[in-house]
N, C-alpha and C positions, 0 to 999 in steps of 0.2 A: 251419587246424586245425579238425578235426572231433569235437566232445564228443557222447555218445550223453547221455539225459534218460532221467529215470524222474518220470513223473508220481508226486506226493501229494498229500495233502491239505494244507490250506493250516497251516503248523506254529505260528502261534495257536492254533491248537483246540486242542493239546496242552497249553497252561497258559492256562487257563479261570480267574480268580480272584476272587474278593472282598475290592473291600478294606472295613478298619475301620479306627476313630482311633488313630492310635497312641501305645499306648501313654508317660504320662512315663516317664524315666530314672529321676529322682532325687526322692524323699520325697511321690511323687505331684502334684506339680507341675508344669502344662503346660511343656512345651518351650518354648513363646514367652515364659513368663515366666520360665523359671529362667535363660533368658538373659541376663535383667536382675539376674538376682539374685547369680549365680554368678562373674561379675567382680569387683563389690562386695565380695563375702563373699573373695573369693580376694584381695583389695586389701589389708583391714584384717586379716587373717589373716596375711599374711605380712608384710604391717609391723609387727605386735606380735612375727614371729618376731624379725625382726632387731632390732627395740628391746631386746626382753628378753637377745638377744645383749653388745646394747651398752651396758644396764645393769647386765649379772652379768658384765662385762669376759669374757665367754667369746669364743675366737677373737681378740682382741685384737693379736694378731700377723700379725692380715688385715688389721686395719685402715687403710685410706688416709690418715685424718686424726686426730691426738689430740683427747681433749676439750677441751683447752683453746683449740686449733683452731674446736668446734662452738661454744664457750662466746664466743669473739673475732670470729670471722671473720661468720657470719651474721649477716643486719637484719632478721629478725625471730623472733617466739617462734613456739614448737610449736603452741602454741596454735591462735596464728594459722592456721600451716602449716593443718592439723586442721581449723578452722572453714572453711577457702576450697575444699578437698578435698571436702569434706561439700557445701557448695552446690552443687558441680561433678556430683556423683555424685546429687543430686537432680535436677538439670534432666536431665544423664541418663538418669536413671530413668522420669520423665514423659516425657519426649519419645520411651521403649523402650514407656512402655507404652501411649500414647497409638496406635504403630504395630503394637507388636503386636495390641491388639483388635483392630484391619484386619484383620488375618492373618487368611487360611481356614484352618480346620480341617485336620488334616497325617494324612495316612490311606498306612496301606501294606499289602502283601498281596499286588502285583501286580511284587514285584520284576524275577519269572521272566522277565516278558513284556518289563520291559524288557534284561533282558541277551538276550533272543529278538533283540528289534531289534539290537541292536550283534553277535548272529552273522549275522545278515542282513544286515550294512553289512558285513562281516569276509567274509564271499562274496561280496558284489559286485565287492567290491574284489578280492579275488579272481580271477573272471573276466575285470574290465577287465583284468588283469595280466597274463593268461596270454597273448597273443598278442605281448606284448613280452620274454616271458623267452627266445626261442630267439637274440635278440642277445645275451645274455649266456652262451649254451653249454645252459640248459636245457631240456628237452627236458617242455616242459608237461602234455601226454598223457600221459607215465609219471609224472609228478609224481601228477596227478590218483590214476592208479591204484594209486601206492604211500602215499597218503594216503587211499585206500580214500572217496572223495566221488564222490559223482555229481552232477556242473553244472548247473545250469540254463541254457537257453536265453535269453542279455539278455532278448529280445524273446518270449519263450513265455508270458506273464503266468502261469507259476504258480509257487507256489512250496515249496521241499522240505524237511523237516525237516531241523535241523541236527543236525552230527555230532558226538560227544562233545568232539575237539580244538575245535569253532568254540567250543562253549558253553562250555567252559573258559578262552580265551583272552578270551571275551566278557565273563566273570566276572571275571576280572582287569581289562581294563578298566573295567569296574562298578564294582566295590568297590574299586579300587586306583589304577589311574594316574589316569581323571577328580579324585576327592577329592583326591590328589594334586597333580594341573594346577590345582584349583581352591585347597587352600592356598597355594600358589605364586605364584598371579597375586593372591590377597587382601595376601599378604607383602608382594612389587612394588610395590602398589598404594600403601597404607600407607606403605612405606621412599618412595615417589616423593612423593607428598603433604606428607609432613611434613617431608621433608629440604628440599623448595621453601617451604617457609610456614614451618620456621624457619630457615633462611638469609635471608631476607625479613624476617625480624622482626629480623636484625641488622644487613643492609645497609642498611637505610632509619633515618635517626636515630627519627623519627616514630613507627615502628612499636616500635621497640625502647623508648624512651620511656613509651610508653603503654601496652602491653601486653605485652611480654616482660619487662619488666625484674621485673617482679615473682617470676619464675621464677628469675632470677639474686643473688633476695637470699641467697637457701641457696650460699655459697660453698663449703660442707661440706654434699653431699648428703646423704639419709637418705630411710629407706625413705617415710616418711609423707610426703616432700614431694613425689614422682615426680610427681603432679597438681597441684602446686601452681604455677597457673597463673592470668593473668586468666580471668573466668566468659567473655569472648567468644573468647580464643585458645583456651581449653579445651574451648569448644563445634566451633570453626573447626578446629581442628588435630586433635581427639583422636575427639568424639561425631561429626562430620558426614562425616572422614577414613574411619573403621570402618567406618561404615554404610554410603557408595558403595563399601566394598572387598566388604562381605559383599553389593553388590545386583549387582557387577561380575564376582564370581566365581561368581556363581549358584548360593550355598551353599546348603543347609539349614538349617533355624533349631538344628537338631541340630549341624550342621556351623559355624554362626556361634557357639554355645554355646561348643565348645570355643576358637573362637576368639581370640575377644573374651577368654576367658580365660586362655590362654594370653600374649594380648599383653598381658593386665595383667599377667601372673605375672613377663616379661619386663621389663615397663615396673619395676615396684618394684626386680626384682631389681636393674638398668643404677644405681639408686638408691640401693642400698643402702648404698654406704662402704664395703664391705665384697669386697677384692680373695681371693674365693677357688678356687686353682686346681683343686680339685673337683670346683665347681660346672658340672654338665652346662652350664646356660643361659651360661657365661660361658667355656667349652671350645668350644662348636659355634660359635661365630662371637665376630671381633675387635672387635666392638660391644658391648661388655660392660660394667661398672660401670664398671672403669680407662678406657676408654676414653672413656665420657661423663662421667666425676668431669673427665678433663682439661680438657674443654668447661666446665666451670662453674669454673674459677679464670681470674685474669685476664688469664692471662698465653697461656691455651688457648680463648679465649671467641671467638676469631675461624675456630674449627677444629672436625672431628669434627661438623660438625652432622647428619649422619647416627642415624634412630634409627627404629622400637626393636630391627631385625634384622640388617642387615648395612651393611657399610660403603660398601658399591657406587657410594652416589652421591660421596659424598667422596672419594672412588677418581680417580670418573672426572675429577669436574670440578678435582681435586688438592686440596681441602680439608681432607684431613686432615692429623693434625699429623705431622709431620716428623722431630721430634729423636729423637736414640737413646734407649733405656732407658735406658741411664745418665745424658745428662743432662737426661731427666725427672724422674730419680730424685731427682738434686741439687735439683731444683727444690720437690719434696718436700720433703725434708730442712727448704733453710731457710724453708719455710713453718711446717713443724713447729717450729723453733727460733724465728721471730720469733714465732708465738704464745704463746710459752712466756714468752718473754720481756718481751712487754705485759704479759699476769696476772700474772709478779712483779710489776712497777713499778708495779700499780694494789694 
């Protein structure tokens, strides 16, 4: 096949740009800090929502567990909860902002030129394509001309402005699938991490002993306890898990922002006690509060360890719990009733 060339100029010249800093988002606070900041704040935010839920008995008929459940079942106070939380989200914070100073300066301007590249990769490809498409019935040369492009020669070293469909489709890939592919493998990444290191922490007596068990005194989760973890599983599992997801998907500190917040927002909600069918975060996937509430009673602590997005790995390796709705439900019930019935008799 024979493609005709029309020399141009080289289609860089045509977005020439400078960049500057870019601009913060939010209260004029750099990106690399509000990333530190904006978890946190999104953490104790939404566990005062659901506390004040759970002290003005509002929605109460979502509720997983009774008070007298929260007031029997757990070994230790809020208190505590609260104070172990707060250290967790200090060393956090220091070890965000000891990395973020590192961080260069984030400067944009020069969008253009990179969706320029990716219509120049989107041609290439292109042309490598075309000598294989008459196996399949198409007739490449008319393709060309009913797509109104004119090919470059592989080997012509020049190269030709692009045409409105490349930079379009280029722009979608820019601002759309890459971001996309990248929260996706950050999710993966995370859900892989944590599902192994805490299935680990229950398989091994040792591990579970020492540093999980702390996690499992809340037999009745709640929002504020989601982090309540030893300071080295919390560092292991939660701060060093995030940070190889956000260096592994090649985010943006912009793009880890929303992140990181997001998997708090997920993290508190799986926490909350609070079974509500509403709740977008607890509709999009079967990893939800009900599903990790199961994991922390005793009877479900060897299941579901799966967290904070989807079920995938419990899936595969058959870890999750098994019984039907109904008699989960039962199981409910008389946890509800023996709690009920310790508080009378004290």
């Amino acid at each position: 096949m024979t493609l005709n060339v029309t020399a141009s100029a080289d289609p860089y010249m045509m977005f020439s740009c400078t960049e500057s800093p870019l601009q913060p988002l939010l209260f004029g606070i750099p990106d690399k800090y509000m990333i530190l900041v904006l978890p946190v704040f999104a953490y104790w935010s939404l566990s005062l929502f659901f506390y004040a839920l759970d002290e003005g008995g509002y929605l109460s008929k979502y509720k997983l567990h009774t008070p007298a459940e929260f007031l029997k079942r757990n070994r230790v106070s809020m208190r505590h909860v609260i104070q172990d939380v707060l250290i967790q989200h200090l060393f956090q914070t220091i070890l965000g902002a000891i990395l973020a100073w590192q961080e260069p300066e984030i400067y944009t301007g020069c969008e253009n030129r990179n969706i320029l590249a990716w219509a120049l990769w989107l041609r290439h490809c292109f042309v490598r394509a075309l000598p294989l498409m008459p196996f399949i019935g198409i007739d490449g040369t008319q393709l060309v001309k009913q797509l109104s492009i004119t090919m470059p020669l592989v080997n012509s070293g020049t190269s030709l402005a692009p045409t409105k469909p490349e930079m379009l489709a280029a722009s979608l890939i820019y601002w759309i699938v890459v971001p996309a592919f990248q929260y996706l493998l950050a999710t993966f990444f995370v859900d892989t991490w944590q599902y192994f290191i805490h299935r680990a922490m229950h398989t091994h007596p040792w591990l579970y002993r020492t540093f999980h068990v702390r996690h499992h005194r809340l037999y009745v989760p709640y929002a504020f306890g989601a982090l309540y973890n030893h300071p080295l599983e919390g560092f292991l599992e939660d701060t060093v898990g995030s940070l190889l997801a956000f260096k592994t998907a090649g985010m943006s500190v912009r793009q880890g922002m929303w992140f990181f917040t997001f998997s708090t927002v997920k993290t508190v909600d799986d926490h909350s006690g609070f079974r509500l069918p509403w709740d977008p975060l607890q509709c999009i996937t079967d990893n939800n509060a009900f599903y990790h509430d199961i994991h922390h009673q005793s009877w479900g602590m060897k299941s579901n360890f799966s967290q904070p997005f989807t079920s995938f790995w419990d899936r595969l390796f058959g870890t999750i719990w098994k019984e039907s709705q109904k008699d989960t439900d039962v199981r409910y019930e008389r946890g509800k009733k023996s709690a009920v019935q310790v508080y009378k008799e004290e």
